[in-house]
N, C-alpha and C positions, 0 to 999 in steps of 0.2 A: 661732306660729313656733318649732319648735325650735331648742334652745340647744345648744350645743359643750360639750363632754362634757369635766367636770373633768380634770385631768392626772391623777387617783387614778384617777375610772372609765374613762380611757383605757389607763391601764395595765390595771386588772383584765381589761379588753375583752381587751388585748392575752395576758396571761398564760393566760386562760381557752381564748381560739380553739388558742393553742400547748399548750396539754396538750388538747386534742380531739386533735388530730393527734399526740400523743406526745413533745411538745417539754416537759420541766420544767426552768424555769430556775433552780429550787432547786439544780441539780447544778453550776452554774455558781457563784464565787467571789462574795460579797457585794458585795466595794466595787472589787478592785483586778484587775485581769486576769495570768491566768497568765503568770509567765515561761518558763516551763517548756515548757509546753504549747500555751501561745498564744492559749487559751478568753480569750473578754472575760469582764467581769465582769456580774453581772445588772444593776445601771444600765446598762452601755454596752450592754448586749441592749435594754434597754427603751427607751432614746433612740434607737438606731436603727432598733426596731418602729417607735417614736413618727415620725419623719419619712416614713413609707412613705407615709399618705393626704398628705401632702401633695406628694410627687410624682405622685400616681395622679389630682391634680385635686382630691380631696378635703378636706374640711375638717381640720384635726389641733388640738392641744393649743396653748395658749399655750406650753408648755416646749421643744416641736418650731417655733412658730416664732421663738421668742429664737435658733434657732442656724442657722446656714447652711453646712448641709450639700448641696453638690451632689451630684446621683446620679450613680453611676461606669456607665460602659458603655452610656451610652443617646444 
């Protein structure tokens, strides 16, 4: 039986699929999000990857499900 995928290999999942496509969240602020600009910061990018399978039905990270985020617009 497959097991749920550490919070680390969930991120790498999550980092790897977004630079296929051209997404690098190295270009984004380490810890705190732009006041400026408005960018979140790469934590707040990767917890909000991190809750997507869990709205799509899918299985997610124990770190995605400590937090209850409800999905906007659905």
């Amino acid at each position: 039986m497959p097991q749920e995928p550490t919070d680390d290999e969930l991120d790498a999942l999550i980092v790897t699929r977004l630079r296929l496509v051209g997404v690098d969240l190295d270009q984004l602020p380490a810890i705190r999000s732009d006041p400026v600009t408005g960018s979140p910061s790469r934590r707040e990018a990767l917890e909000f990857w991190d809750t997507l399978p869990r709205w799509s039905g899918c299985r997610t990270s124990s770190r995605a499900r400590k937090r209850s985020l409800p999905p906007t617009g659905v």
